[in-house]
N, C-alpha and C positions, 0 to 999 in steps of 0.2 A: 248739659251740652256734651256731644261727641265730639272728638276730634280725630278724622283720618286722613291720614299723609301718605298719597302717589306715588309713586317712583316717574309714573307716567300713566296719564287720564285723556279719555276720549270727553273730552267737554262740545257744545254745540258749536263751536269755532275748531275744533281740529283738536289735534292731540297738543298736551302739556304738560311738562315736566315740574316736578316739587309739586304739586298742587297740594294745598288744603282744605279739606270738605270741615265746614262745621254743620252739623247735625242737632236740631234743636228738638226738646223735652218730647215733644209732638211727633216726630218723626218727619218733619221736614227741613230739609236742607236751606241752612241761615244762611252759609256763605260760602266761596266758592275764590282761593285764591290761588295763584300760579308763581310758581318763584318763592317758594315758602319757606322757611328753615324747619326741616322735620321735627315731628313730636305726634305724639298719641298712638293712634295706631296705624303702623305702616304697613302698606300693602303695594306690591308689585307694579300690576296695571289694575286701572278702576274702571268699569265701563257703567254706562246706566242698564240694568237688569229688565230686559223684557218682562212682560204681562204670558202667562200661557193662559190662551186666549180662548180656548175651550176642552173642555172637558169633562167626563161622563166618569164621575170618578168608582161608580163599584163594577165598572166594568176592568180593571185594573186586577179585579181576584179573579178573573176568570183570561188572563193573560196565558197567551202558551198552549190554551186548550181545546181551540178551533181549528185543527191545522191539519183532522183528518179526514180524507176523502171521501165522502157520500154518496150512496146508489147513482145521483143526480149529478149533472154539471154544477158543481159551488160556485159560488157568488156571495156579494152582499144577502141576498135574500135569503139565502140557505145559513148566513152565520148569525141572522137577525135572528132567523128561531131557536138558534142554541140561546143568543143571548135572551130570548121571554122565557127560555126553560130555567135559566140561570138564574135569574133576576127573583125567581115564583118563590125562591126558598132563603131570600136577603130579610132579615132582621133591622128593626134602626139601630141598634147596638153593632151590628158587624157592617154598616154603611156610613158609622161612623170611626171604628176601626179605619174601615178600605180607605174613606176619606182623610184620615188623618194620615195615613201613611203613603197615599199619593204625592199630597202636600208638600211633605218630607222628601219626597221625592225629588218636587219639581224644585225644591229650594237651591238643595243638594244640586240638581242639574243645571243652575246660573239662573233659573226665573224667580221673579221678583214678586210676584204675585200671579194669583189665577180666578178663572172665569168658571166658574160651575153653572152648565146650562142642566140645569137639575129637574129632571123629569119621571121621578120614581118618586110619587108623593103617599101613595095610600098601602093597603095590606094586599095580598098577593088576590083574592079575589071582588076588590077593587072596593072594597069599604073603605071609607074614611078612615084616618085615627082618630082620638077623641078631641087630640086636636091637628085639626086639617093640616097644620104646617109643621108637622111630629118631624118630619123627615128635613125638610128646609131648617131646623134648628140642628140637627144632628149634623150636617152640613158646618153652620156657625161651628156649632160645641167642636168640631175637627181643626177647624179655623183656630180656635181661641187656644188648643193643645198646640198645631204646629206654627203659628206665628204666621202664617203666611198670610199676606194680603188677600183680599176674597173680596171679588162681584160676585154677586148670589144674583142665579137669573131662573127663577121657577116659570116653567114650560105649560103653558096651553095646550095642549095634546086632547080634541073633541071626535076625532073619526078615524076610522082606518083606513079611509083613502077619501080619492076626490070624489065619488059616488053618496058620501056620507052616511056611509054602513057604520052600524054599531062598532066599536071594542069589542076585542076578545082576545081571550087566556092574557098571554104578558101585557099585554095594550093594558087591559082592565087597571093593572098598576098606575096608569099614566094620569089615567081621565079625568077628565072636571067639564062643569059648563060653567059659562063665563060667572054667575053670582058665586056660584061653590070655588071658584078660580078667585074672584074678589074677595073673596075672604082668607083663602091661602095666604094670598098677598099682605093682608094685613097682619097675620102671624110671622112670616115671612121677616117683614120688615122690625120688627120684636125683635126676630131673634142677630139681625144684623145688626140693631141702635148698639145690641148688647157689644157688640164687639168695639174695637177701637175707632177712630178717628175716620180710617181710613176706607173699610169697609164699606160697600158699597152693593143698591141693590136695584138692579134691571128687571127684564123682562123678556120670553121668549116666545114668540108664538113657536109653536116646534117645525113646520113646512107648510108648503100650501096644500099638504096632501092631509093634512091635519088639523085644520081653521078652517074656518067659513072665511070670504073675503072680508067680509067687516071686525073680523075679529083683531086685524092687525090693526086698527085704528082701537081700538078697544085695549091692546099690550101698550099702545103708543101712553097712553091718558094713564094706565095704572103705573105701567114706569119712573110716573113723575118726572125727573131730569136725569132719571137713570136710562142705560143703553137700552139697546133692542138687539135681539138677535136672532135670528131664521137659515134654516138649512136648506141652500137653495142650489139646485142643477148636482146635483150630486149624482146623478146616475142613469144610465142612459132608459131606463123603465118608469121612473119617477118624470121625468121630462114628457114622454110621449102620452103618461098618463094624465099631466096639467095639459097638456096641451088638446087632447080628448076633451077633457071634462071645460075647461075654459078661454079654448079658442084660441090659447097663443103657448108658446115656450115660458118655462117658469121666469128666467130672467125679461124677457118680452114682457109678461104679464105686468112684473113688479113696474119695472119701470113705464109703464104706461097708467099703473093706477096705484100704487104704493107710496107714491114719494117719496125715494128713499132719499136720503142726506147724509151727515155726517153723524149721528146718532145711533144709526144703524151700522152691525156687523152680518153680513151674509156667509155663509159657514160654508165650506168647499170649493162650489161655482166650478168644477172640473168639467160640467157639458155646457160651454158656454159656445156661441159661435161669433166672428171676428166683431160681427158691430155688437153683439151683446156686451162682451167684454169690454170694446171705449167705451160702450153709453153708460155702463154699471161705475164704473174705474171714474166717469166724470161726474159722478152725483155727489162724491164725498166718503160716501159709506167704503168702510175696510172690510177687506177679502178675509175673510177668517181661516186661514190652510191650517190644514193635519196631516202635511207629504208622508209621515211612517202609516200613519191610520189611513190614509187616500191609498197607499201602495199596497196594503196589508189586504184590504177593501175590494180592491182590483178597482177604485172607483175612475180612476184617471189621472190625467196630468192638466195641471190647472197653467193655463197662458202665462205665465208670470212678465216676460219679456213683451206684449202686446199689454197687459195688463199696466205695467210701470212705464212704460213710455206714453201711455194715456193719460199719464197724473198717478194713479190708482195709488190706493194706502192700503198697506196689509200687514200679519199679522200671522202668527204660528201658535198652533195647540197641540197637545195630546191626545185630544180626541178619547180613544179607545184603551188610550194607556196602554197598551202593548209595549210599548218602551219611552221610558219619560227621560229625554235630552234632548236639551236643547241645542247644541252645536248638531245634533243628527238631525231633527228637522230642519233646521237653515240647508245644511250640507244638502239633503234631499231633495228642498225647492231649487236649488240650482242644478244638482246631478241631473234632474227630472229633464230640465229645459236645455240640457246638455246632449240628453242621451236621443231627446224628440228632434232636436234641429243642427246634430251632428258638429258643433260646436265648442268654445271653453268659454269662460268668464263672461256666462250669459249675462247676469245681472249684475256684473260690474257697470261703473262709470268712468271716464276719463279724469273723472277728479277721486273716484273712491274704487277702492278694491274690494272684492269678493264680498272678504269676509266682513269688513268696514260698511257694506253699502246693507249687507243682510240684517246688520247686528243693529244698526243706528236706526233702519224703516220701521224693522219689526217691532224697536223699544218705543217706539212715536206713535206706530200704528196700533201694536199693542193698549198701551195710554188710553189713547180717542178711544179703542173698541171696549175697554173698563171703564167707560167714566173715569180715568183715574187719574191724580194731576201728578204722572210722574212722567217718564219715558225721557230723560235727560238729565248730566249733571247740572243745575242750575239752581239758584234760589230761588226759595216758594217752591218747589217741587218737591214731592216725599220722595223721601231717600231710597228707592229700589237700586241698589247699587252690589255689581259683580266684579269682585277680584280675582284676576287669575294668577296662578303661583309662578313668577317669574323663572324660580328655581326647578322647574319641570323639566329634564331632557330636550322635548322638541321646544320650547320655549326660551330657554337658557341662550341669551346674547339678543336676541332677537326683540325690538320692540313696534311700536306702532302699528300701522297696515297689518305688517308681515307677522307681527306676535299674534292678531287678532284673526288673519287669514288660514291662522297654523290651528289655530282655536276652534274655528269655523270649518274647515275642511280634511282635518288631519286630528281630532281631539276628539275631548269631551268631559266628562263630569272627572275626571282623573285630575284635570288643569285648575277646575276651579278649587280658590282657598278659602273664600270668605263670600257671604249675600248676607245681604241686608233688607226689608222688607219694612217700609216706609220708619227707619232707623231699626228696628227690630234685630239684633247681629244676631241671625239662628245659627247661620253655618260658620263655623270658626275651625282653620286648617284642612277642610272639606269634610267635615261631619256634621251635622243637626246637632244641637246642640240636649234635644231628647228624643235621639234615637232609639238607645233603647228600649225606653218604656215604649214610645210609638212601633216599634218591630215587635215586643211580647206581645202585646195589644192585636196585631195585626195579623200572628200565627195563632193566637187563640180565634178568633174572629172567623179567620179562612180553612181551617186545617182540613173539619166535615166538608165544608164545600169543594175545594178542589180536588177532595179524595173521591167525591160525590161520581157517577157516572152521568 
């Protein structure tokens, strides 16, 4: 049994002083008291630790290196083929490198666990390994080195568009058809039993530009009781071309023959229009945002303000790992809807501020979009839990709302001192607890490649 003691905790009622987290063998939270006489270990402020809710993690070694200007107008499209040229020369030895040291990343940045929508399954000219889920356990084995909680969601990825053209060159990495996919899965889940408790494993179809329609009911059935995930409206080329090939707008389509619910995470949803966004926002299913990777992207600005007033549940990723913090994507989702509708305190409420109303949706919505039974101080939930260091300069005197809105809009991974990862204590005074091995690991892994042209 752990024991950590408050100064002051965001519990599901509000904030509270003294509190006592006990933490049992398992890594879920036994109890939960307020008014406690200190003892074990003390920290600052406690908050529950969001889920980073998507992620493409070897895209992370190739951070910093898209940024120069081509014959062409750039775009998404133009940085998708550096990334298949990038990808042609990844090893499962340095993608479990990159992975481990994302990980480490996202720990160190206050998230509580992550969601790998992992779609780099075979060798660079689209053979199999020897065994189909080579790449899904490198995944785990990154997991099992940095402690971090893991949804493993292995990607369906059958066409290069809605026309249903072959793969090619980077694609070829992706591919499977549905029985060669059913089998992934069953490797897959191997290598997740291997991990703790808390691990957990989904399923992706990867876009409707990428699945036949029936294929999504085909992720639904393999997933078991694990999530679902789909990259849906992200850009304004991908939209006109589902809507060419079948008759309506991507979000249109879903919701007219998808079913989505509350199992489902939909990833960007940046080209949405005003009734797409209620009708998606009232099915249950969480918005999966990457605001640094959506802006990096040029992909959009995702409705968040029409989205939450609809009900909607959402949820923040890294995406593209270009930069893994988590107070700069929150900060982002609100700058975004500040900077579009001339505004402040877009996504505040009368009852929560800024950064209180960012920190608490994302950690709930997060949750739902993992399968995972955390996203709040509470008993029976695992312990994803973030401490931030009271004694920080902008922090110092300052508690509740305003400690967490300075966190949220004014911070970042400098504040936090301590995560926890369903009880797992990796980060202790804001370092990983094996950094360094995870950082030599991760400059031998990347060194040829980013020196690479």
């Amino acid at each position: 049994m752990q024991v950590i003691h408050a100064a002051q905790a965001l519990l599901p009622a509000g904030w509270a002083r003294d509190v006592r987290v006990e933490v049992d063998a398992e890594g879920r939270i036994a109890a939960v008291t307020a008014g406690a006489r200190p003892e074990g270990r003390r920290v600052d402020l406690l908050l529950p630790a969001p889920v980073n809710v998507h992620s493409h993690a070897f895209q992370r070694a190739m951070a910093g290196l898209a940024e120069r200007k081509g014959p062409a107008r750039d775009s998404f499209w133009t940085w998708r083929e550096l990334m298949y040229r990038f990808l042609g020369r990844l090893t499962p030895d340095q993608v479990q490198a990159i992975a481990a040291f994302v990980q480490m990343e996202m720990l160190e940045a206050g998230f509580g666990a992550c969601v790998e929508f992992h779609y780099l399954h075979h060798q660079p000219d689209g053979t199999p390994y020897d065994d189909p889920a080579e790449m899904s356990g490198r995944i785990a084995a990154a997991a099992a080195q940095s402690g971090a909680g893991l949804t493993l969601l292995p990607v369906l990825y059958r066409f290069g568009g809605c026309d249903g053209r072959a793969l090619a060159g980077g694609q070829l990495r992706f591919g499977n058809d549905p029985e060669r996919f059913a089998r992934l899965m069953e490797g897959a889940a191997q290598a997740v039993a291997a991990l703790p408790a808390d691990a957990a494993l989904g399923t992706a179809p990867h876009s409707l530009r990428a699945v036949a329609p029936e294929d999504l009911a085909l992720c639904q059935v393999l997933a078991g009781e694990g999530p679902v995930h789909m990259h849906l409206a992200e850009q304004p080329a991908e939209v006109a071309e589902v809507q060419a090939a079948l008759g309506a707008r991507p979000v249109e389509w879903v919701l007219a023959h998808a079913e989505p619910s509350a199992r489902w995470c939909f990833v960007h949803c940046t080209q949405m229009q005003p009734q797409e966004t209620e009708g998606l926002a009232r099915t249950g299913a969480v918005a999966g945002l990457c605001p640094l990777t959506e802006a990096s992207l040029g992909d959009g600005i995702f409705d968040g303000v029409r989205w939450t007033a609809a009900g909607g549940a959402f949820a923040v990723g890294s995406d593209s790992n270009i930069r893994i913090s988590l107070a700069e994507e929150l900060r982002q989702l609100e700058t975004s809807q500040r900077l579009r509708d001339h505004t402040r305190a877009a996504l505040a409420t009368e009852a929560r501020s800024t950064g209180r109303r960012l920190l608490e949706d994302a950690a709930r919505g997060g949750a739902q979009a993992a399968g995972r039974q955390a996203g709040a101080i509470a008993p029976g939930r695992w312990a994803d839990l973030l401490a931030l260091d009271g004694a920080h300069p902008d922090l110092a005197g300052l508690s509740g709302d305003r400690a967490l809105d300075t966190f949220v809009m004014a911070g970042g991974r400098g504040m936090v001192a301590d995560v926890w990862s369903a009880g797992r204590h990796m980060v202790q005074d804001g370092r990983h607890l094996a950094r360094d091995a995870i950082v030599s690991a991760y400059r031998r892994a990347t060194g040829d490649l980013r020196a690479a042209p």
